[in-house]
N, C-alpha and C positions, 0 to 999 in steps of 0.2 A: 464181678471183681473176684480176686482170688479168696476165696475163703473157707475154711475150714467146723465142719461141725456147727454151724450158725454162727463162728469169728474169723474175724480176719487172718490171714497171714500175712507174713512178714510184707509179702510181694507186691502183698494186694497197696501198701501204703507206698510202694515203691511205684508203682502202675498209677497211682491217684496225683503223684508228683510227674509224671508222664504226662497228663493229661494238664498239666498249670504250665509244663515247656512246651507241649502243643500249642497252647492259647499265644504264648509269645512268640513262634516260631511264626506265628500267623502271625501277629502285629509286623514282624521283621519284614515278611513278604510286602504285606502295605506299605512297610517306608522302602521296600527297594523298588515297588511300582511307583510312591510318588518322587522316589528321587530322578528318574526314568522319565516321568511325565514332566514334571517341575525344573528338572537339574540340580535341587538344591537340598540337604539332608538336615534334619532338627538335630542339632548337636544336644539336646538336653534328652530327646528320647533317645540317641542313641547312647547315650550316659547312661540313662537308665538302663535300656536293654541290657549291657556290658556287666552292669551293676547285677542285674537278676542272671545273666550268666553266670557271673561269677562268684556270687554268695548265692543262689537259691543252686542251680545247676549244680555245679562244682562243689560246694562248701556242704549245701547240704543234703541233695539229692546223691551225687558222688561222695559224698564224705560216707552217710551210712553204707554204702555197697566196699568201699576202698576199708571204713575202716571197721567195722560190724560183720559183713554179709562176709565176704571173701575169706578172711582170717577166719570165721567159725570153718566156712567150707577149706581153707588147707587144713584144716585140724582133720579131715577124714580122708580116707581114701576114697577119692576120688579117680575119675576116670583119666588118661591121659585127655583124652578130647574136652573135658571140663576142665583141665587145669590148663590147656591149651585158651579156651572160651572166657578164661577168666584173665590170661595174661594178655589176650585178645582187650579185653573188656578196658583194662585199665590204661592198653596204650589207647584208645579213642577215646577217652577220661581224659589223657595228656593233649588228643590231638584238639578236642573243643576247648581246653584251656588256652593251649598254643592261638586259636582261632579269634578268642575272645580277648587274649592283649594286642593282636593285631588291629581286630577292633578299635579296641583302646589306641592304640598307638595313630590310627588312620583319623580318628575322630580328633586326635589331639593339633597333628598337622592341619585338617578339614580347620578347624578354629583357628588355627595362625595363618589362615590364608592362603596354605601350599595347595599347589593343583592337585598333588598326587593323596591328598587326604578323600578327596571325594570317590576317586576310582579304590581307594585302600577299603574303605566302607562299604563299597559294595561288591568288592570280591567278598571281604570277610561276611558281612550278611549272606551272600548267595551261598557261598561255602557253609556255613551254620545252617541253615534252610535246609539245603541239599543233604548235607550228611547226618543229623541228627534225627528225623526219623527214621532210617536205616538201622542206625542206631538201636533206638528205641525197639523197634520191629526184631532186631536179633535180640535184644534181652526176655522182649515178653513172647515171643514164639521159639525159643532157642534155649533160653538161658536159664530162666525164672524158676519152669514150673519141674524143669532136672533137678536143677539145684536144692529145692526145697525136700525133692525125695531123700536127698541124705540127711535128713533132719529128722527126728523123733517130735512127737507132739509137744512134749515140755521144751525143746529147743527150740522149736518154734514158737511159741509164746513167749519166752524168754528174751528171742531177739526181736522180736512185736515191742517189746517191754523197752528193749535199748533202744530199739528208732526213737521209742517216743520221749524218753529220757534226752536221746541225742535234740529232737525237736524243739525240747524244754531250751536248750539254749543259744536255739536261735532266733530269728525274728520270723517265724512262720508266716503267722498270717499275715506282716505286714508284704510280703511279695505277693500274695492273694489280690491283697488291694491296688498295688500297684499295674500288676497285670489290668485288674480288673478297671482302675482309673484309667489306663493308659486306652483301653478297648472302649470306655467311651468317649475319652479324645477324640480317638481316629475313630469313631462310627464304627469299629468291627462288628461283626455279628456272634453273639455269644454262643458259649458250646452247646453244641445239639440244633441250628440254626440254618 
């Protein structure tokens, strides 16, 4: 993990919430294979799911980079190719937001009985599947470890200091759990497995 002088960096907390969207990107994959096998979708996991997109994801894994990480880095001069990677960064922020009310929106119909909610659900899952470790993959091999070089060591500890203050108020661990409830639901097999 990313770390500095025996502590972490900013990143390294950024990269450990990486690894809790992997875990559910996998749960995603099983309900698009049993919707596939079965023809039929659990409208209460994909509530959930939506739900951990959209506060864990978005709220607060994207919240610290949108509102922390990015505004320290325009405060410096930066490379055009970084400021390019960072306006990059924030439209695929809008595009899995955009992904995850379609979600919503698919699983809403799928419950009132419309045909076209089943097929909504599993575009949007597949799509969420497919692009979000790309994703992933350009921040931590692309993005992260540049970005941090324009940082002084008190800057980086300082913004170590915000993530965690940002954390403070939200419901952290409870998507831990939820991840971690939902993986024994469906029999996944847990990280490192």
């Amino acid at each position: 993990m990313a770390q500095m002088q025996g502590h972490m960096l900013p990143i390294g907390e950024l990269m450990i919430e990486h690894r809790l969207i992997d875990r559910m990107l996998k749960l995603m994959r099983i309900e698009l294979d049993r919707i596939g096998a079965y023809g039929k979708a659990d409208p209460e996991l994909i509530e959930s799911m939506a739900t951990f997109m959209k506060e864990y994801a978005d709220i607060c894994h994207h919240g610290k980079e949108e509102q922390i990480l990015f505004p320290r880095l325009s405060e410096k001069q930066i490379s055009p190719d970084m400021a390019r990677m960072v306006e990059d960064l924030v439209q695929e922020h809008r595009f899995v937001r955009n992904l995850t009310n379609e979600l919503v929106r698919a699983n809403d119909l799928y419950i009132n009985g419309r045909p076209e909610g089943r097929a909504g659900i599993i575009s949007s899952l597949n799509s969420i599947v497919e692009f979000y470790p790309r994703h992933v993959e350009k921040e931590e091999k692309h993005f992260f470890i540049p970005a941090m070089g324009y940082f002084s060591d008190a800057e980086k500890d300082a913004m170590l200091l915000m993530f965690r203050e940002f954390d403070d108020r939200l419901l952290y661990d409870e998507f831990r759990m939820m991840v971690s409830a939902m993986e024994d639901q469906w029999h996944a097999p847990p990280p490192g497995k």
